[in-house]
C-alpha positions, 0 to 999 in steps of 0.5 A: 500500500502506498499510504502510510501515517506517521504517528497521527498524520495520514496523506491527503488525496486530492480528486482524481491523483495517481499512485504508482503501487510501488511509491510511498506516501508518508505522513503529511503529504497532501496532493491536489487533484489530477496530481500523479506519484510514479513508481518507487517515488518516496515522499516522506512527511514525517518531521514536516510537511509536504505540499503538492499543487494539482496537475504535478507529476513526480516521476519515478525514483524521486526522494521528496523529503523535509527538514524538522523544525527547530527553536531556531527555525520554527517552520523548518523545511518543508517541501512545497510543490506548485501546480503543473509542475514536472518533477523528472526521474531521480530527482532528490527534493529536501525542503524546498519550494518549487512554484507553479508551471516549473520543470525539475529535470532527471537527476537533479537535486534541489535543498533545504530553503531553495525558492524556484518561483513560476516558470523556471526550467532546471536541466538534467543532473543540476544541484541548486544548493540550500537557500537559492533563490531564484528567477522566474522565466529562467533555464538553470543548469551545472554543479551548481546550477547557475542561470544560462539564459531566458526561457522562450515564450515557446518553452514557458508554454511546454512547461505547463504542456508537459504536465498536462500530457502528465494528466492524460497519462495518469489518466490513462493509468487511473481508467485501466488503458495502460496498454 
């Protein structure tokens, strides 16, 4: 089973959210509607909170995880994930914050306190280290990821395509048309 409590939290399901049965959901994770969790994805709520919008995918292999909170950091770390957003394959997420219409390319990993607002692109196998904040409308990239330029009208407009193609294929998982 994919749900899983921690003490006296469960996860919370929006309308119409995909679960691989193979991912595991744990704690205080809520998911919004037409959201999708792949296979051998973990988000972990536990210490802290998970958020994560509607119409986001996280693919497989992804660790979703927070900070505890702190005398010296009330809120902690928490993990906040906007609307539309694609969160690629192993990809790592420690209490960050990615806003809406975004895309986390495979293998990146994201830290504690990082602020990625709407309409950013992160390259395959970037490392945003703790506390980053940064540009809305701008492609990231390297170890550690700087920014290399403007996205296009035409990549903006993609970011929000690929989640939705996300949906359909959830969808499609949801409806038993997986073949």
């Amino acid at each position: 089973m994919p749900l899983s409590p921690y003490l006296d939290t469960a996860p919370v399901l929006g309308e119409r959210v995909f679960l691989h049965p193979s991912c595991q959901v744990i704690g205080d994770v809520t998911i919004g509607d037409d959201s999708s969790v792949w296979c051998n994805t973990v988000l972990r709520g536990d210490v802290n909170r998970i958020a994560i919008g509607r119409g986001t995918n996280v693919q497989d292999l992804t660790m979703g995880h927070v900070s505890h909170r702190t005398t010296d950091k009330p809120e902690g770390s928490p993990l906040v994930i906007g609307d539309y957003v694609t969160v690629g394959h192993s990809v790592i997420l420690h209490g960050c914050t990615i806003g809406n219409e975004c895309l986390i390319g495979m293998g990146s990993i994201v830290m504690d306190d990082v602020v990625v607002p709407d309409h950013v692109m992160i390259g395959a196998g970037s490392l945003i280290s703790s506390g980053k904040v940064l540009e809305s409308g701008m492609l990231y990239m390297g170890r550690p990821a700087k920014a290399v330029r403007r996205l296009t009208d035409e990549e903006i407009a993609y970011l929000r395509y690929s989640a939705e193609h996300y949906i359909r294929v959830k969808d499609n998982y949801l409806n038993g048309n997986q073949s």
